[in-house]
N, CA, C and O of each residue as an XYZ file, in Angstrom:
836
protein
N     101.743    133.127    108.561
C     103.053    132.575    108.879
C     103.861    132.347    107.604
O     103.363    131.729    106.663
N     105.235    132.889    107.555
C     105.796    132.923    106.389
C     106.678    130.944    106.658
O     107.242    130.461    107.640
N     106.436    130.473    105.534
C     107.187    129.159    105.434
C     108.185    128.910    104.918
O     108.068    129.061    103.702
N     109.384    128.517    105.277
C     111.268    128.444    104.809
C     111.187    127.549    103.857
O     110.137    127.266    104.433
N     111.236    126.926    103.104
C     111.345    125.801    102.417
C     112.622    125.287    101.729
O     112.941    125.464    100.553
N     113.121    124.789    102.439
C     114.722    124.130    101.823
C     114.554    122.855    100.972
O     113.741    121.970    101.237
N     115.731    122.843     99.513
C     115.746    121.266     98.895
C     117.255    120.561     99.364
O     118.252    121.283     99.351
N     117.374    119.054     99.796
C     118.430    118.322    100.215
C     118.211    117.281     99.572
O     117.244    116.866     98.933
N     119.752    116.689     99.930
C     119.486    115.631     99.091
C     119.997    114.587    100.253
O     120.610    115.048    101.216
N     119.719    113.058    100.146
C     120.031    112.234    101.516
C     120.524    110.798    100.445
O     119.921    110.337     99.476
N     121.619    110.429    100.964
C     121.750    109.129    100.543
C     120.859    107.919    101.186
O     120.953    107.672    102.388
N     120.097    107.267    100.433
C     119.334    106.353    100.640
C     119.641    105.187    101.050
O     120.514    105.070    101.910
N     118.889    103.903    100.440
C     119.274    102.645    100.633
C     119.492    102.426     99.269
O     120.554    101.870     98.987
N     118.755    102.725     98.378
C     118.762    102.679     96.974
C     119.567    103.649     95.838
O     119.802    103.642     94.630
N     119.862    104.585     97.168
C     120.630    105.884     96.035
C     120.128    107.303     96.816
O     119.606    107.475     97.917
N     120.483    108.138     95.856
C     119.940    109.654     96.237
C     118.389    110.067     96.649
O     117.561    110.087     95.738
N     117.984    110.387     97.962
C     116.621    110.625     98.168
C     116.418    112.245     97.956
O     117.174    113.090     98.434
N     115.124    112.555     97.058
C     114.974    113.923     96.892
C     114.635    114.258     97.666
O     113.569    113.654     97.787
N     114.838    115.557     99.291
C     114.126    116.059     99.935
C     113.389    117.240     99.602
O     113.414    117.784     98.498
N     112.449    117.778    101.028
C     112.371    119.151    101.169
C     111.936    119.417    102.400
O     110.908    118.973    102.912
N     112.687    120.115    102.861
C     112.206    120.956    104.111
C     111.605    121.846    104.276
O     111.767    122.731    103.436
N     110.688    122.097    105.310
C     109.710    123.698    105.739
C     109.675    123.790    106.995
O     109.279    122.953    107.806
N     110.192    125.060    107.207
C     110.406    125.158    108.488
C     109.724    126.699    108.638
O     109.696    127.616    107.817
N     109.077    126.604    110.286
C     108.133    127.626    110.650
C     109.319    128.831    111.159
O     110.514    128.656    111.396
N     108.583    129.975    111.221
C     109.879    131.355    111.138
C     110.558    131.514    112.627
O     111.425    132.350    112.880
N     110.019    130.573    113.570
C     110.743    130.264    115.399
C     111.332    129.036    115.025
O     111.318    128.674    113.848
N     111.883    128.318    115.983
C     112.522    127.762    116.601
C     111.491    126.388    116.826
O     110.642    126.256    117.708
N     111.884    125.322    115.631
C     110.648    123.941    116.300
C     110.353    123.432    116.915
O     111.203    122.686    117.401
N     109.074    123.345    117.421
C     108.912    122.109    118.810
C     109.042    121.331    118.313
O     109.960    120.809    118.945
N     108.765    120.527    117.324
C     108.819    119.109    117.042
C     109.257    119.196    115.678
O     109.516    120.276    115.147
N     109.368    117.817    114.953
C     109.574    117.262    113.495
C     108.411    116.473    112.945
O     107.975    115.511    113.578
N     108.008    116.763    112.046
C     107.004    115.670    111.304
C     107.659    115.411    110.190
O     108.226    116.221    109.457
N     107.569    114.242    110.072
C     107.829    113.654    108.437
C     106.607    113.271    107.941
O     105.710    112.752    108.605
N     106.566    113.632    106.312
C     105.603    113.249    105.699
C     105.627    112.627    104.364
O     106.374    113.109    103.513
N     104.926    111.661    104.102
C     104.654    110.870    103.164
C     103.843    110.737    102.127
O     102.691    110.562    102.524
N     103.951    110.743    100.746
C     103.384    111.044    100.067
C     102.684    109.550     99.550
O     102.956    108.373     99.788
N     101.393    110.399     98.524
C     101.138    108.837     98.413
C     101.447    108.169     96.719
O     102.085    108.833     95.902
N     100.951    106.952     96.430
C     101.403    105.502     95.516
C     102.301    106.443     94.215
O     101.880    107.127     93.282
N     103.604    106.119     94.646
C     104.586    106.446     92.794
C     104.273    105.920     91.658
O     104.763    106.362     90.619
N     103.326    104.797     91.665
C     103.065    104.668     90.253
C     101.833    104.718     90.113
O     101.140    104.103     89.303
N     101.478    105.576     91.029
C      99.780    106.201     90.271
C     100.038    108.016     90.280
O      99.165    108.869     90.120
N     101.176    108.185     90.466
C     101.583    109.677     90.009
C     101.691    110.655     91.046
O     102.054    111.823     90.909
N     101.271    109.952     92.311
C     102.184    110.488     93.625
C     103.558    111.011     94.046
O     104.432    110.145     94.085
N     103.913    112.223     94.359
C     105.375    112.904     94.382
C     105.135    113.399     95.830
O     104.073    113.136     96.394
N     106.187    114.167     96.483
C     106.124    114.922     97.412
C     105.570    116.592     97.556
O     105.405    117.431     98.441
N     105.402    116.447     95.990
C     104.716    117.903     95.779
C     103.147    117.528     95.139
O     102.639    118.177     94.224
N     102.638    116.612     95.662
C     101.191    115.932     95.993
C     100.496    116.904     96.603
O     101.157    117.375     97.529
N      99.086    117.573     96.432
C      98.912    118.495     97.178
C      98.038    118.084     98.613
O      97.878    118.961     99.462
N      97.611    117.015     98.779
C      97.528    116.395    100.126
C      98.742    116.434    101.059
O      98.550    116.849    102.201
N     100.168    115.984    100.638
C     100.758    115.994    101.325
C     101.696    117.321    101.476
O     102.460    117.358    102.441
N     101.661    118.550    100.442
C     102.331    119.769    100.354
C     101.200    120.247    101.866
O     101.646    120.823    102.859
N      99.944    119.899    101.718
C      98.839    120.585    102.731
C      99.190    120.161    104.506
O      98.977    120.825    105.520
N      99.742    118.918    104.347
C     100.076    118.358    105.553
C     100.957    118.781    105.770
O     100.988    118.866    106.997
N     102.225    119.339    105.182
C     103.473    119.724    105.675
C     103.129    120.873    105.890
O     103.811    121.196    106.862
N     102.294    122.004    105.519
C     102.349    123.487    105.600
C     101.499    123.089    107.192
O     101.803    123.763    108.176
N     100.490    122.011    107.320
C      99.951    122.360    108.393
C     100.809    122.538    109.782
O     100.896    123.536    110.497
N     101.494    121.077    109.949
C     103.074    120.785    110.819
C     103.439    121.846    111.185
O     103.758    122.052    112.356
N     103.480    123.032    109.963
C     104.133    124.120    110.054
C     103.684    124.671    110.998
O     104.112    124.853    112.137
N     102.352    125.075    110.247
C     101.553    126.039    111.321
C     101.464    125.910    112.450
O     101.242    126.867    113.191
N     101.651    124.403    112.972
C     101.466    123.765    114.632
C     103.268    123.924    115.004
O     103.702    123.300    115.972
N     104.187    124.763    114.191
C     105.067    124.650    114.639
C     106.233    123.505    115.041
O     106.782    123.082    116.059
N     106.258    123.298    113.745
C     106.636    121.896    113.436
C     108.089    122.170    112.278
O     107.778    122.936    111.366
N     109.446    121.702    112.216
C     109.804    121.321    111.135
C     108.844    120.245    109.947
O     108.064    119.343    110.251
N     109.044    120.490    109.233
C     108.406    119.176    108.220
C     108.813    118.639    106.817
O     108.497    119.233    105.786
N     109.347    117.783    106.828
C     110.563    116.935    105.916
C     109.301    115.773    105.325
O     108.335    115.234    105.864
N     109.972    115.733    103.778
C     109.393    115.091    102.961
C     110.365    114.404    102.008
O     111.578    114.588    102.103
N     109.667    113.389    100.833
C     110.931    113.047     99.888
C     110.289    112.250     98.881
O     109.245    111.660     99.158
N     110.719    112.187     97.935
C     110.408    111.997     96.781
C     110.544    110.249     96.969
O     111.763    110.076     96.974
N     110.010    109.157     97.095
C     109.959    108.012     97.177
C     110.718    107.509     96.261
O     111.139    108.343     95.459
N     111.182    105.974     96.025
C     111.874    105.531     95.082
C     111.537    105.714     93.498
O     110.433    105.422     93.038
N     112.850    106.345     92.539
C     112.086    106.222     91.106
C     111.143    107.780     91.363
O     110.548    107.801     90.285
N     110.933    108.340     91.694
C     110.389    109.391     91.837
C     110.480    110.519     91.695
O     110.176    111.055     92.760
N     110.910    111.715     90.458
C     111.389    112.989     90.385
C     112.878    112.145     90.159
O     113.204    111.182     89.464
N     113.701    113.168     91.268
C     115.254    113.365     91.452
C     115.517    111.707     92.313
O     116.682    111.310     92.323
N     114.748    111.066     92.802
C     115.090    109.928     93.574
C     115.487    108.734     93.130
O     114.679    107.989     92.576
N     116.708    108.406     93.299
C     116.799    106.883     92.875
C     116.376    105.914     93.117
O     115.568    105.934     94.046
N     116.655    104.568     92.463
C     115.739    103.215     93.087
C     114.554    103.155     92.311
O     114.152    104.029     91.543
N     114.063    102.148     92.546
C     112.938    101.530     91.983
C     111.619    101.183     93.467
O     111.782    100.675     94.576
N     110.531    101.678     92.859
C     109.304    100.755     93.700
C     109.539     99.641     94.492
O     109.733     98.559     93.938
N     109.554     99.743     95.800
C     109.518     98.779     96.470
C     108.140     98.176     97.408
O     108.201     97.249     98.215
N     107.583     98.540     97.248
C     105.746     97.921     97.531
C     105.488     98.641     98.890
O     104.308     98.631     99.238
N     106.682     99.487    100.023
C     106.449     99.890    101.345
C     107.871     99.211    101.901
O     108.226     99.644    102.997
N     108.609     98.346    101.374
C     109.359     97.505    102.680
C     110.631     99.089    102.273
O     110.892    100.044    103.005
N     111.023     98.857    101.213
C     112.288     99.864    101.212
C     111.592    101.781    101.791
O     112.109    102.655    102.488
N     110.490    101.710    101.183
C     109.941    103.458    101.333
C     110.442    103.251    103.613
O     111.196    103.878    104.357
N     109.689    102.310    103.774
C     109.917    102.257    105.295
C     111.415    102.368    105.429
O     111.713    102.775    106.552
N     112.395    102.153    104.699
C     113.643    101.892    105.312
C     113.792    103.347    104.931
O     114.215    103.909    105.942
N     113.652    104.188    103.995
C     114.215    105.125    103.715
C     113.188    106.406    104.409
O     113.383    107.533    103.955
N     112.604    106.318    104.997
C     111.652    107.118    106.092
C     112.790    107.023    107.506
O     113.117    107.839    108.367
N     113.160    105.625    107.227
C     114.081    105.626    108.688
C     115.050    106.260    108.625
O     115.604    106.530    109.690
N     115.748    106.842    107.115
C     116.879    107.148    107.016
C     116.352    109.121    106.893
O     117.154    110.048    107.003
N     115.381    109.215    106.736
C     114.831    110.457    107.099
C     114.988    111.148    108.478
O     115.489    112.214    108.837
N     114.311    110.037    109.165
C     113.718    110.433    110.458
C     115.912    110.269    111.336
O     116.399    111.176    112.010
N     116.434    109.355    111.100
C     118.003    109.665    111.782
C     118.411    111.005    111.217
O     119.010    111.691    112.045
N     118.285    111.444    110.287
C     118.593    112.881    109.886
C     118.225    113.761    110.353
O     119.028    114.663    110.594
N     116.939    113.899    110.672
C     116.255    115.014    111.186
C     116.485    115.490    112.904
O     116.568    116.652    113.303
N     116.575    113.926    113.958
C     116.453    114.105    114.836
C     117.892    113.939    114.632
O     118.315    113.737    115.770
N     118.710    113.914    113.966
C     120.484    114.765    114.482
C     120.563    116.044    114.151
O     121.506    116.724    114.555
N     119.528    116.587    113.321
C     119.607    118.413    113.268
C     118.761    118.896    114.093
O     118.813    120.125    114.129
N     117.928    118.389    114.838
C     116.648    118.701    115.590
C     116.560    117.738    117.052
O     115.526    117.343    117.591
N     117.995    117.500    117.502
C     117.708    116.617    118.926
C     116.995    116.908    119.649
O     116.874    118.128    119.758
N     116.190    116.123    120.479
C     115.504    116.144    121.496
C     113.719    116.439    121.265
O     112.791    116.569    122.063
N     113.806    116.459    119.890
C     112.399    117.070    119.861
C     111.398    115.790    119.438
O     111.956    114.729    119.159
N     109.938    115.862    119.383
C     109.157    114.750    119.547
C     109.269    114.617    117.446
O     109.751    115.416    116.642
N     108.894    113.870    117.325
C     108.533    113.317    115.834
C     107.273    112.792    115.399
O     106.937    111.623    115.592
N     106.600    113.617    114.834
C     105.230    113.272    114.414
C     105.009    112.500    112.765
O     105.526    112.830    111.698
N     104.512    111.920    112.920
C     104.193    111.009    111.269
C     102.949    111.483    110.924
O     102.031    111.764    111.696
N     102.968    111.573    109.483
C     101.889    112.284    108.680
C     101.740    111.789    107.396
O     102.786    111.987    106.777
N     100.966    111.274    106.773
C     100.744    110.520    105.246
C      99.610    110.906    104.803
O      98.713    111.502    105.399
N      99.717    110.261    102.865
C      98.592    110.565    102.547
C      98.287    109.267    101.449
O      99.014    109.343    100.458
N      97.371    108.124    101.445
C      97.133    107.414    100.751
C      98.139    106.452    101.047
O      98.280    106.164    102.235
N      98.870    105.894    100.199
C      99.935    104.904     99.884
C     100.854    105.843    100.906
O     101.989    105.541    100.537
N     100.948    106.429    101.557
C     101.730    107.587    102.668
C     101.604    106.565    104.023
O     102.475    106.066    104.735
N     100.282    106.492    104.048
C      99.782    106.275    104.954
C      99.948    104.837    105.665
O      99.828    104.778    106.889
N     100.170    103.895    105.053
C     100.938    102.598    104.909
C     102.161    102.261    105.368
O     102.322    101.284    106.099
N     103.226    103.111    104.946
C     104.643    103.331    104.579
C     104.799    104.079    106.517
O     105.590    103.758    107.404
N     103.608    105.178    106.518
C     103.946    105.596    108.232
C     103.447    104.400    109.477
O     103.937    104.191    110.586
N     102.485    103.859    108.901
C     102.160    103.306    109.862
C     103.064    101.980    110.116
O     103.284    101.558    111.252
N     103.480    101.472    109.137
C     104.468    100.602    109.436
C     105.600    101.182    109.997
O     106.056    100.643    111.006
N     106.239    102.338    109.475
C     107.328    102.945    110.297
C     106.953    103.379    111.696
O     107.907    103.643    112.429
N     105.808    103.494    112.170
C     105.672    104.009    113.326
C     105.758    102.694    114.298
O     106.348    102.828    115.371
N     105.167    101.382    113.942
C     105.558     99.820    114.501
C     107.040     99.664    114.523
O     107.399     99.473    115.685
N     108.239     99.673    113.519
C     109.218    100.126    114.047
C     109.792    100.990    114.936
O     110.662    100.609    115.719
N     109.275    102.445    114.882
C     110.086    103.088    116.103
C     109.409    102.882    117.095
O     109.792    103.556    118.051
N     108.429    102.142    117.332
C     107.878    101.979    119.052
C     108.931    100.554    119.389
O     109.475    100.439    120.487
N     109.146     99.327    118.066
C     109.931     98.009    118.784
C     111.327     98.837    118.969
O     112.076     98.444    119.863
N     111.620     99.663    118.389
C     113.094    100.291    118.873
C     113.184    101.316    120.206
O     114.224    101.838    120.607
N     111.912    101.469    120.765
C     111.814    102.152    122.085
C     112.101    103.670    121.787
O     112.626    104.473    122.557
N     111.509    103.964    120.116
C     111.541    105.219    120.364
C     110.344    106.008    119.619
O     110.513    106.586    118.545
N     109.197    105.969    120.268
C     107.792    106.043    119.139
C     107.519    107.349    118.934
O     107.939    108.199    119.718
N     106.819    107.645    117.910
C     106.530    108.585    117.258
C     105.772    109.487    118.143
O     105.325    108.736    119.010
N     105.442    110.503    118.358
C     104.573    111.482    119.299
C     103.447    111.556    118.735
O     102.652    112.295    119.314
N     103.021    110.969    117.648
C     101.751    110.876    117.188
C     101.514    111.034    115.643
O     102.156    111.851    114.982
N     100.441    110.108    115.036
C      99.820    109.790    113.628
C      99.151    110.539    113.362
O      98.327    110.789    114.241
N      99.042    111.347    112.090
C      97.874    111.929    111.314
C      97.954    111.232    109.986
O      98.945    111.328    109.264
N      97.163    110.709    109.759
C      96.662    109.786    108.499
C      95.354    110.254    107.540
O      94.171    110.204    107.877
N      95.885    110.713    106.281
C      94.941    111.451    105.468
C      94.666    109.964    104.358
O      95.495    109.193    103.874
N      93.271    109.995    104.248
C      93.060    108.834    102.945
C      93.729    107.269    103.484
O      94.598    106.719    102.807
N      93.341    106.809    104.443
C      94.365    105.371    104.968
C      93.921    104.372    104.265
O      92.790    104.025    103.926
N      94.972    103.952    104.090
C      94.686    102.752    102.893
C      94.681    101.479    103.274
O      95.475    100.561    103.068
N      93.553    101.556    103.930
C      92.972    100.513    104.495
C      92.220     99.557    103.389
O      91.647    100.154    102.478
N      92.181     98.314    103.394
C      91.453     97.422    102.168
C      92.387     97.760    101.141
O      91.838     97.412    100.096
N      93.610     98.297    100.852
C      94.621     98.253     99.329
C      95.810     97.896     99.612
O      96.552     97.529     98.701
N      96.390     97.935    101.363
C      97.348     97.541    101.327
C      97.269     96.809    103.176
O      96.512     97.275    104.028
N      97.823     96.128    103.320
C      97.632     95.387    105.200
C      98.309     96.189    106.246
O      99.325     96.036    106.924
N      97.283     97.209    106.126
C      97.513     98.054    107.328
C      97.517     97.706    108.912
O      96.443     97.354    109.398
N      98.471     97.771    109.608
C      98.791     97.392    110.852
C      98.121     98.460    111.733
O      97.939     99.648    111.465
N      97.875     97.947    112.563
C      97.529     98.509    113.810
C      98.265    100.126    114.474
O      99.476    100.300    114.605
N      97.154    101.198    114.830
C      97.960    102.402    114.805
C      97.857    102.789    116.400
O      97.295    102.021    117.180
N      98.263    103.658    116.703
C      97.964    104.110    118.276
C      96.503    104.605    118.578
O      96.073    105.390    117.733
N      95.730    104.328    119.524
C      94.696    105.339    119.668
C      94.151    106.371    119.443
O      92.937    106.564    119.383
N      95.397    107.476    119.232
C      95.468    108.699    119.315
C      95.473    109.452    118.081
O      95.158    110.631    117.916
N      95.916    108.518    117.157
C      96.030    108.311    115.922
C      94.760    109.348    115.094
O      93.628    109.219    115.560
N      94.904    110.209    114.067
C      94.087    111.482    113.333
C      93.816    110.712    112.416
O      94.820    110.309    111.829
N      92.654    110.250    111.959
C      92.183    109.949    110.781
C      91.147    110.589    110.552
O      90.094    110.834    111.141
N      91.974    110.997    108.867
C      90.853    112.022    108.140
C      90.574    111.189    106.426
O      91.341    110.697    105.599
N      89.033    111.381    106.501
C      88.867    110.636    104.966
C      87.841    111.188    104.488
O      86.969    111.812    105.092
N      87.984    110.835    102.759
C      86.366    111.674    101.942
C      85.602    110.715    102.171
O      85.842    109.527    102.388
N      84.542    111.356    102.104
C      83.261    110.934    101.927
C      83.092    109.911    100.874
O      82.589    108.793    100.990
N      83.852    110.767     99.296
C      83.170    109.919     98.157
C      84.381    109.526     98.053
O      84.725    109.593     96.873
N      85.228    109.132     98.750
C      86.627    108.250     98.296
C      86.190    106.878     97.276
O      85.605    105.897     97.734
N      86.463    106.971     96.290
C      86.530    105.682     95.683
C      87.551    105.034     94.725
O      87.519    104.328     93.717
N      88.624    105.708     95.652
C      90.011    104.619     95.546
C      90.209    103.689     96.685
O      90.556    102.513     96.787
N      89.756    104.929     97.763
C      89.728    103.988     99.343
C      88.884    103.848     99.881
O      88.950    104.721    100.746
N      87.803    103.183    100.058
C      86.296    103.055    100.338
C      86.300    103.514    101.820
O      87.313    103.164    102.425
N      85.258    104.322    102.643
C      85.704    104.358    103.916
C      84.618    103.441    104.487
O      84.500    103.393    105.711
N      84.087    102.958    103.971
C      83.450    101.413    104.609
C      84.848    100.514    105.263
O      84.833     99.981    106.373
N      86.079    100.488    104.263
C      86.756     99.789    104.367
C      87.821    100.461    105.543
O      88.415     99.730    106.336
N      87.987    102.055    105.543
C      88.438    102.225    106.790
C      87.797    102.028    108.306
O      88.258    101.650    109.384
N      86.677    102.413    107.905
C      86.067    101.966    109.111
C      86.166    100.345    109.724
O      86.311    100.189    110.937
N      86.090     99.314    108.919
C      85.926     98.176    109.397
C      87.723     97.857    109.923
O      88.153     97.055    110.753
N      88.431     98.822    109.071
C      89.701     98.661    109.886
C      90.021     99.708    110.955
O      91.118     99.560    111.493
N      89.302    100.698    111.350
C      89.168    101.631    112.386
C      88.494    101.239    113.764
O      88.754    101.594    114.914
N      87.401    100.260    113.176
C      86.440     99.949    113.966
C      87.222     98.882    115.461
O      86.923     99.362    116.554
N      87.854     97.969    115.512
C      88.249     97.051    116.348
C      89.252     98.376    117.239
O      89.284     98.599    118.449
N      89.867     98.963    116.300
C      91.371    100.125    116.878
C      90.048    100.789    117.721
O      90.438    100.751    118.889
N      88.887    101.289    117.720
C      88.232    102.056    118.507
C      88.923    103.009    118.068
O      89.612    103.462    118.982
N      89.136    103.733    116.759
C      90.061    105.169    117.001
C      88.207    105.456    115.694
O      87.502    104.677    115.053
N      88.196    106.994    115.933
C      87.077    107.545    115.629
C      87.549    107.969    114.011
O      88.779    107.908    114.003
N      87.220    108.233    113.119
C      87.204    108.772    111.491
C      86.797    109.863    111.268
O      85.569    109.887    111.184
N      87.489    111.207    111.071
C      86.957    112.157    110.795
C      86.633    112.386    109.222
O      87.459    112.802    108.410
N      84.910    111.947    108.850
C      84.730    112.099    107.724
C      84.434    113.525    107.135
O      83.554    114.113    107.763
N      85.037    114.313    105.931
C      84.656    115.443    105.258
C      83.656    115.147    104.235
O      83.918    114.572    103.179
N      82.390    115.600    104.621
C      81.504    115.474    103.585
C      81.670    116.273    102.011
O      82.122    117.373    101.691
N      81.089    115.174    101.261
C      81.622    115.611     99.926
C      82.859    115.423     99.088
O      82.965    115.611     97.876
N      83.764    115.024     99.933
C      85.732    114.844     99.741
C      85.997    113.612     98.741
O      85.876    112.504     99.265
N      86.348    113.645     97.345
C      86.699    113.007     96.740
C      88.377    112.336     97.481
O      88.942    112.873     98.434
N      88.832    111.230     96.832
C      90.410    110.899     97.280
C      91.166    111.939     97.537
O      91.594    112.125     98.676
N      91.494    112.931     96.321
C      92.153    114.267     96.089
C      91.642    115.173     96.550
O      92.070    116.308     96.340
N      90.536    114.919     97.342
C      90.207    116.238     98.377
C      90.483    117.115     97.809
O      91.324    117.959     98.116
N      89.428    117.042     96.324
C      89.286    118.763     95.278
C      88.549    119.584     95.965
O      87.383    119.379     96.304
N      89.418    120.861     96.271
C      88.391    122.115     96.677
C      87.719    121.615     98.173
O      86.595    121.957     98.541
N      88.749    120.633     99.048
C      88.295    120.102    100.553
C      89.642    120.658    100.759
O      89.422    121.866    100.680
N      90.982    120.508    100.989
C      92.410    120.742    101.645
C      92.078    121.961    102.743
O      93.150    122.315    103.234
N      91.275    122.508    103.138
C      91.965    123.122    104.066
C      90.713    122.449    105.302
O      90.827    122.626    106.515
N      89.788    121.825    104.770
C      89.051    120.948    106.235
C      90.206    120.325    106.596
O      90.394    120.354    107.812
N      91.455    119.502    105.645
C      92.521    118.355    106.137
C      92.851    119.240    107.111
O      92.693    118.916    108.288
N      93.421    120.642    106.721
C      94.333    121.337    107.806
C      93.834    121.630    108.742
O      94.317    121.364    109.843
N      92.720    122.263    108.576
C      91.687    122.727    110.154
C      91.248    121.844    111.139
O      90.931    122.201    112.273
N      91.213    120.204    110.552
C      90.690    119.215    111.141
C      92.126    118.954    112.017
O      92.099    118.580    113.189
N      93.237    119.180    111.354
C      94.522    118.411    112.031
C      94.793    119.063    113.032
O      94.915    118.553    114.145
N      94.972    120.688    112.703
C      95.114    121.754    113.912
C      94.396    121.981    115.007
O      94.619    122.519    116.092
N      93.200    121.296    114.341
C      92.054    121.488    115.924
C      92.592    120.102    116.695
O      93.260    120.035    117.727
N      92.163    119.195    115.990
C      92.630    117.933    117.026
C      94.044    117.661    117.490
O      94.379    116.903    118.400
N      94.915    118.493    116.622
C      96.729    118.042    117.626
C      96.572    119.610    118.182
O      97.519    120.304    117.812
N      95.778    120.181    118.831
C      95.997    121.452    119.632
C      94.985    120.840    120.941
O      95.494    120.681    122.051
N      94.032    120.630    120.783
C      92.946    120.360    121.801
C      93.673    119.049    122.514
O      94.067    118.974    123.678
N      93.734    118.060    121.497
C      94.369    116.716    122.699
C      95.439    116.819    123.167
O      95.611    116.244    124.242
N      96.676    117.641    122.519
C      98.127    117.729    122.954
C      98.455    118.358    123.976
O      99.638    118.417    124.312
């Protein structure tokens, strides 16, 4: 599948947000936005966890929009700990679904990504308009107070994560009853793992959807 990849730029809350778009060579069923993970541990949107998540979107036939977080590359603003990244995800996601009406919106993160969606996804369900579904790579569970996700919710994590312990996802997986798809061997950066992320995502948003 050949992938479109457009750069935009979006006025923020803080200033200019760096985008990028990829779009599959038909006509999208849906939108995913995706999130990259922590800016001051050297996280961008061209992260290759989250470049892997957007090509996957693709493949499932997906638009998939990304952006350079505050302070980040081309992005203005400064670090805001998740409260502003959430506001400016919101200012993503009104963009997308006015070039892309009617279609479902999927959330996708990676690390410090993963935080930033899941809180945005508790917003668009109190606004009565929820996300069509979570894929969460590396959840940063035990580093930052991760809220409660949907059932349905894709969690994928390494094995030898030891930025994000998955002891520690699990004990926050465990009450949600949502299952952990562990990759054996998978450092944080999922060196020489990225395409289990993709194969794992495509099998499970094709089989349950």
């Amino acid at each position: 599948m050949n992938i479109h990849s457009h750069k935009f730029t979006l006025d923020g809350h803080a200033g200019k947000m760096q985008c990028l778009l990829d779009l599959p060579d038909s006509a999208p069923r849906g939108i995913a936005l995706v999130a990259h993970p922590h800016p001051l541990y050297g996280g961008t949107m061209e992260n290759k966890v989250a470049q892997t998540l957007a090509r996957t979107f693709v493949t499932l036939g997906y638009a998939a929009a990304r952006f350079n977080f505050r302070g980040v590359g081309e992005s203005e603003g400064v670090h805001d700990e998740g409260r502003g990244e959430v506001d400016d995800m919101e200012i993503m996601y009104n963009h997308m679904v006015e070039q892309y009406p009617g279609l479902p919106v999927a959330l996708t993160g990676f690390s410090f990504g993963t935080f930033v969606q899941a809180q945005f996804a508790l917003r668009l369900a109190e606004q009565g308009r929820p996300a069509e579904r979570l894929a969460l790579v590396g959840t940063a569970a035990g580093k930052w107070a991760m809220p409660a996700v949907p059932q349905d919710t894709i969690l994928i994590h390494g094995e030898l994560d030891d930025t994000i312990f998955l002891k520690d996802v699990f004990e926050w997986a465990r009450p949600l009853d949502i299952p952990v798809a562990v990759i054996p061997g998978a450092d944080h950066f999922f060196h020489r793992k990225l395409g289990h992320i993709k194969n794992l995502v495509v099998q499970l948003w094709r089989r349950d959807n």
